[in-house]
Backbone bond lengths (Angstrom), bond angles and torsions (degrees), N, CA, C in turn:
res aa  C-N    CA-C-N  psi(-1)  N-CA   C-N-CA  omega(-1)  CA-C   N-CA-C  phi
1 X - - - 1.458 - - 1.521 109.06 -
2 X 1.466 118.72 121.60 1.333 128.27 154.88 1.852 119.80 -31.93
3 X 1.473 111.75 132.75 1.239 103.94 166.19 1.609 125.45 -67.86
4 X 1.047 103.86 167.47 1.742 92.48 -165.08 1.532 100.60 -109.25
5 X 1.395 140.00 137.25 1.025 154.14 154.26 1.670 129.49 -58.58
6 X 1.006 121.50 117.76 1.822 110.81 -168.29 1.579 109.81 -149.50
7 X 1.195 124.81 138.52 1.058 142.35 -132.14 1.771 131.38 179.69
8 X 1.768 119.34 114.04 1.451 94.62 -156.25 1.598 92.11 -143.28
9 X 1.556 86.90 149.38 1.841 90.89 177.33 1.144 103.49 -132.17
10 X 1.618 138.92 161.24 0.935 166.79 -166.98 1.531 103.34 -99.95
11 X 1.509 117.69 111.60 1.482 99.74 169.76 1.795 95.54 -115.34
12 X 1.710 111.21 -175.56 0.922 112.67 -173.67 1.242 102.81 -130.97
13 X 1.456 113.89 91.93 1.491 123.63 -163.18 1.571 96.99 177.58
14 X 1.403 111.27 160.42 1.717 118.03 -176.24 1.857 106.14 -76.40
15 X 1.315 114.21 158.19 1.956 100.06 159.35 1.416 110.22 -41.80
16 X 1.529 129.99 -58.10 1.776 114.11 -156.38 1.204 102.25 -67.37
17 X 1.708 122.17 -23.96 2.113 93.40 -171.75 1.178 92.29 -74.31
18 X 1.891 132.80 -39.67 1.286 121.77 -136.55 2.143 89.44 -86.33
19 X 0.943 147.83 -22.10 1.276 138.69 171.61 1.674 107.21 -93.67
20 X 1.311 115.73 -3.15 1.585 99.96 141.88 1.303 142.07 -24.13
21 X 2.015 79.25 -75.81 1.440 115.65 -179.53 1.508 107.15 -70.66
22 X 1.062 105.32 -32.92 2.104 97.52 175.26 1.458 87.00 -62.64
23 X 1.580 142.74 -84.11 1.192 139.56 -160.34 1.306 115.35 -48.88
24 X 1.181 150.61 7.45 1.484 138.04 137.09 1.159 129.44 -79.97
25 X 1.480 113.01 85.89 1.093 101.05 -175.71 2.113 126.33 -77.33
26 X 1.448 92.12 -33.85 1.632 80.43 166.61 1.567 128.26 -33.83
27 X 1.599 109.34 -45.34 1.232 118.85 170.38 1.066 115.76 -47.14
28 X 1.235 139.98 -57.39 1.598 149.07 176.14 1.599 107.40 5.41
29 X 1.327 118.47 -75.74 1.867 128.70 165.63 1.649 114.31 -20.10
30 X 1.299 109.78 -34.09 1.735 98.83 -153.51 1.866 73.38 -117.01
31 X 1.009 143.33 15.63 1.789 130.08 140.61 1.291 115.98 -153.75
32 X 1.122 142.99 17.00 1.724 131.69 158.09 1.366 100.71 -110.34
33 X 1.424 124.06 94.08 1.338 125.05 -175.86 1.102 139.84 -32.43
34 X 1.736 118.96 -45.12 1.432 127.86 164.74 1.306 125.09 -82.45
35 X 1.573 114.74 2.64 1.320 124.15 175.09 1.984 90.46 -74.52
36 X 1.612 100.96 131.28 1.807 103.17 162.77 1.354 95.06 -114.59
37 X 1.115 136.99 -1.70 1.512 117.03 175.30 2.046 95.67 169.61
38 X 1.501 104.61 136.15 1.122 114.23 154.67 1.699 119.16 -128.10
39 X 1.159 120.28 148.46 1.596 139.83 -162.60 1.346 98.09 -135.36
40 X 1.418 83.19 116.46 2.179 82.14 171.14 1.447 99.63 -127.40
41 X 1.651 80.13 128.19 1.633 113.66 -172.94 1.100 122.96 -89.30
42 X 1.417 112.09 4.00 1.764 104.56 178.23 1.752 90.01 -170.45
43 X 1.217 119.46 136.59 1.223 140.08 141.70 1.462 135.47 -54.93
44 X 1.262 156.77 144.77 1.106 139.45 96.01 1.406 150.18 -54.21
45 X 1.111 146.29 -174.69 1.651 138.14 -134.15 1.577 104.27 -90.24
46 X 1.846 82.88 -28.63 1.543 85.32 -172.92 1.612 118.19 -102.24
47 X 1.855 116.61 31.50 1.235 124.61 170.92 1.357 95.11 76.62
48 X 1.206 153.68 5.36 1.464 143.83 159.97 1.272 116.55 -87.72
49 X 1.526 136.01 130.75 1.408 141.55 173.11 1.632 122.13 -25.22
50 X 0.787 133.71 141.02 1.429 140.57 -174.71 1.599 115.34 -117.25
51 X 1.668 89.22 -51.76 2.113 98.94 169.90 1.636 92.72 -156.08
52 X 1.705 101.45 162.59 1.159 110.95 -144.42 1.566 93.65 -169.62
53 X 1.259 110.69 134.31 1.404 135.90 -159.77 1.725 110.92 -123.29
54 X 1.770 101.58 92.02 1.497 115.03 166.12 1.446 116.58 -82.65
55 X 1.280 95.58 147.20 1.559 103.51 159.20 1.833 87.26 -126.56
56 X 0.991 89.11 133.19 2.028 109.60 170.79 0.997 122.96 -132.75
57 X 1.361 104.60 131.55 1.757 103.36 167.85 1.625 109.66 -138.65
58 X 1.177 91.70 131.01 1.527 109.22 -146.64 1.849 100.40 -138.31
59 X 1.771 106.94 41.43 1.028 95.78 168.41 1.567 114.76 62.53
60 X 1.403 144.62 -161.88 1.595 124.38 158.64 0.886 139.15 8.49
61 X 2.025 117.40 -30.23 1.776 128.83 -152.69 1.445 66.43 -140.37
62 X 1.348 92.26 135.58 1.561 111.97 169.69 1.449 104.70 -166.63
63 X 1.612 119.54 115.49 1.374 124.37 -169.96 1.214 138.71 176.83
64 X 1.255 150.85 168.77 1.190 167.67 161.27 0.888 122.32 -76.27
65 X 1.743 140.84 84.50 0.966 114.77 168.08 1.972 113.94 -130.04
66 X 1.504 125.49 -167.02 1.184 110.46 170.51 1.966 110.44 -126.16
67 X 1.403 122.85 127.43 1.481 98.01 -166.82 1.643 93.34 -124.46
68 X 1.428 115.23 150.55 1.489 139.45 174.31 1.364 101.79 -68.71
69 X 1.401 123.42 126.00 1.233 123.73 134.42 1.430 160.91 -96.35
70 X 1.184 141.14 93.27 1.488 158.36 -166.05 2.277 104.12 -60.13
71 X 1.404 119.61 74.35 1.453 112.61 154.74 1.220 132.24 -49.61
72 X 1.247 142.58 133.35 1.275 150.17 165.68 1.929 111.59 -124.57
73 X 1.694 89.63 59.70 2.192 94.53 171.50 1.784 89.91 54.32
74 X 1.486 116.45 -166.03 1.181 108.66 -154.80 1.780 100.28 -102.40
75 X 1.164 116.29 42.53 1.608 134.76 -167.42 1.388 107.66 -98.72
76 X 1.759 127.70 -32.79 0.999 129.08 -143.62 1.834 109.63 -176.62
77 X 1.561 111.11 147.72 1.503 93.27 154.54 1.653 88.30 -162.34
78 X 1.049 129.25 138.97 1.629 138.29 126.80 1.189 133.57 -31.61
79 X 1.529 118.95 150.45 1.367 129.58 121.97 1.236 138.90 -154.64
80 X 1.367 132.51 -172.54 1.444 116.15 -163.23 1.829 93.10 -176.47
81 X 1.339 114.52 119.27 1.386 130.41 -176.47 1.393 92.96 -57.73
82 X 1.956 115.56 114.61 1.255 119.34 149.36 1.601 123.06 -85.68
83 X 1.564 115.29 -4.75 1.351 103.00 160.72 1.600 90.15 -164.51
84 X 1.514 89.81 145.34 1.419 112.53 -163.63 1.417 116.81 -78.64
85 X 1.089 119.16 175.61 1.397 126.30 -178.62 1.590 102.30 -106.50
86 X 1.706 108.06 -167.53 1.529 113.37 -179.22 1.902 89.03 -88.12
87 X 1.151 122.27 -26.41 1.771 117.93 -174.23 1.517 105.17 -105.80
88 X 1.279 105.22 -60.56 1.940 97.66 -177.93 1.187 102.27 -75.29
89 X 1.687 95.19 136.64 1.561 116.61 163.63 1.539 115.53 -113.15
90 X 1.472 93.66 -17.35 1.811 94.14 177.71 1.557 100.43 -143.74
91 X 1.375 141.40 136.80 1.268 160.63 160.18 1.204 107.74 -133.77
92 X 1.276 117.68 84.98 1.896 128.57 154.73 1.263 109.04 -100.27
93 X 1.405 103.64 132.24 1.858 87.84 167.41 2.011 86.83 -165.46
94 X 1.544 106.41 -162.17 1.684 93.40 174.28 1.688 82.71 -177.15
95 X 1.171 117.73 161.22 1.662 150.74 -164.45 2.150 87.16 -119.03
96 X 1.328 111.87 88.05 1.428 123.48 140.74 1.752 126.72 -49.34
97 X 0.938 155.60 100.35 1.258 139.67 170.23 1.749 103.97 -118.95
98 X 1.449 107.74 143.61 1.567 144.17 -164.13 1.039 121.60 -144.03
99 X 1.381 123.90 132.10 1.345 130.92 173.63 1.650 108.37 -55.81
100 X 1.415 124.05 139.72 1.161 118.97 171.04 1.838 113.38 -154.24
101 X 1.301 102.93 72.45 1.903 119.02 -168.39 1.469 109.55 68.76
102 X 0.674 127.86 -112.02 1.742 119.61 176.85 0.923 113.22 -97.41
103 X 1.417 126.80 -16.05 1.977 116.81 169.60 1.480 95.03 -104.82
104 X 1.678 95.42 -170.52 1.693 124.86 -176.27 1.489 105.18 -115.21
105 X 1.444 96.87 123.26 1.653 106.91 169.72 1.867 119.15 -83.93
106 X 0.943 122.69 108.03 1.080 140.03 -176.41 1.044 129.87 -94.85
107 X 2.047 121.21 110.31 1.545 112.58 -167.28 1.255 100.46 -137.73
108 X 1.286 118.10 153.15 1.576 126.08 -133.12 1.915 86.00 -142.10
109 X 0.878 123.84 121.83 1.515 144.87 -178.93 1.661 86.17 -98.54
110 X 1.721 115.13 148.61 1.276 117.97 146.16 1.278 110.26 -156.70
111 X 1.651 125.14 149.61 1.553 126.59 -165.01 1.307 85.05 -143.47
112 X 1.265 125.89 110.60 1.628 132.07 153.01 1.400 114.16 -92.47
113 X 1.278 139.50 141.69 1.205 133.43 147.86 1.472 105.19 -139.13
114 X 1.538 113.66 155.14 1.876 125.75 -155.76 1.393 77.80 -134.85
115 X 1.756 77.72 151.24 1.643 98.81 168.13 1.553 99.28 -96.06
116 X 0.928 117.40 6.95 1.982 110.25 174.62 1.525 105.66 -90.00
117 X 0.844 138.76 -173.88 1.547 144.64 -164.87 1.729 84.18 -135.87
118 X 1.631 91.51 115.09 1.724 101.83 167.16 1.455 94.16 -160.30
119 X 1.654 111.31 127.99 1.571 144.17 156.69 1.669 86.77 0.02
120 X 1.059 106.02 131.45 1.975 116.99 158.64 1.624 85.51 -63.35
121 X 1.217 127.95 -67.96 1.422 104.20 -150.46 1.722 128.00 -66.10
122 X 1.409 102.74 -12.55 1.834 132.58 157.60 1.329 82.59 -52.83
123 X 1.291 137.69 -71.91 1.877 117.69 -103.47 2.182 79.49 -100.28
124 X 1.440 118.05 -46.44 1.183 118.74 159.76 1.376 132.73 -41.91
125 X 1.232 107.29 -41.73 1.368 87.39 164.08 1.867 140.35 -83.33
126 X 1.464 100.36 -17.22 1.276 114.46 149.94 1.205 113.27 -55.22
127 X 1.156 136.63 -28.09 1.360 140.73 -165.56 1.386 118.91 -76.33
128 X 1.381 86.51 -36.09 1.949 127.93 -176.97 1.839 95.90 -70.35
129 X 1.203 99.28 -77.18 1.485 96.70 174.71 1.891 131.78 -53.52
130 X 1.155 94.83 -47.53 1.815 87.22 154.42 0.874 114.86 -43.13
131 X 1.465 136.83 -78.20 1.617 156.20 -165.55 1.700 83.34 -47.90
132 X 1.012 121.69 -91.65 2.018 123.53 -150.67 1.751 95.48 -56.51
133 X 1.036 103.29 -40.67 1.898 93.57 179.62 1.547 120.57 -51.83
134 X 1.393 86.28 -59.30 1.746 109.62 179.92 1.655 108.59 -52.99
135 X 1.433 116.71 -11.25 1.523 113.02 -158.68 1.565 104.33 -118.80
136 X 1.168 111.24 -25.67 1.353 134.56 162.35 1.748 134.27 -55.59
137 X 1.782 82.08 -48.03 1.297 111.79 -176.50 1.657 101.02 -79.65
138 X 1.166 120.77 -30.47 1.637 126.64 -156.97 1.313 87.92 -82.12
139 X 2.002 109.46 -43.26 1.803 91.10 -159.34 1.581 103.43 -80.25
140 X 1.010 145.95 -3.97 1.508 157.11 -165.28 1.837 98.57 -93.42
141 X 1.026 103.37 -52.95 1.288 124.24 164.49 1.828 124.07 -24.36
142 X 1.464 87.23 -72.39 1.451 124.18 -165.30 1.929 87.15 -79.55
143 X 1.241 98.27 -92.96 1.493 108.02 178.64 1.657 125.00 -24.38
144 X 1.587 110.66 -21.82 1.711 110.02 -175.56 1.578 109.38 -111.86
145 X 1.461 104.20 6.01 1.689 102.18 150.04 1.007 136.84 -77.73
């Protein structure tokens, strides 16, 4: 098992805007940088994504893949690669959100593992940069609506 990456920012916004903006994924392109496109392929009942189709390029991580998502109300969400790419073999990670004074503190888990052979300290720090981009990008995101 891959080490897991974790990481948290403070936005200044309630949980429902800030898991809005996690739940669009089309949006993804115009603020998670290495996101080039997400497609969500299946719904659940309650209009939120179910699975969802990246292409990423992430520098080192560059790929295709499709990942499941697990909701928990605007507290929580999952995921976990239901079909792999030619590089990712494992993408788990999940979007935490917490009350934190008038905004939501937000912490972002991530577990990559590749079927290519790359240095732990390579594949972590990509890991590093997903995580701080993605968290950066969300609060800029969230905060400039």
């Amino acid at each position: 098992m891959a080490d897991r990456t974790t990481s948290s920012i403070t936005i200044d916004a309630d949980r429902a805007a800030v898991m809005a903006v996690i739940a669009d994924f089309p949006a993804y392109p115009e603020w998670a940088g290495q996101v080039k496109s997400a497609e969500v392929l299946s719904t659940r009942a309650d209009g939120r994504a179910e699975t969802v189709r990246f292409v990423l390029d992430a520098g080192v991580i560059s790929d295709t893949y499709t990942l499941g998502y697990t909701w928990q109300g605007d507290e929580s969400v999952g995921w976990r690669v239901v079909e792999q790419g030619k590089m990712v073999a494992e993408l788990d990670g999940s979007y935490r959100l917490a009350g934190a004074g008038a905004g939501t503190e937000v912490t972002y888990e991530l577990t990559v593992d590749l079927k290519v052979p790359m240095l732990g300290m390579l594949r972590r720090k990509a890991e590093k940069v997903i995580v701080d981009t993605a968290l950066k990008g969300l609060k800029k995101r969230v905060e400039g609506r």
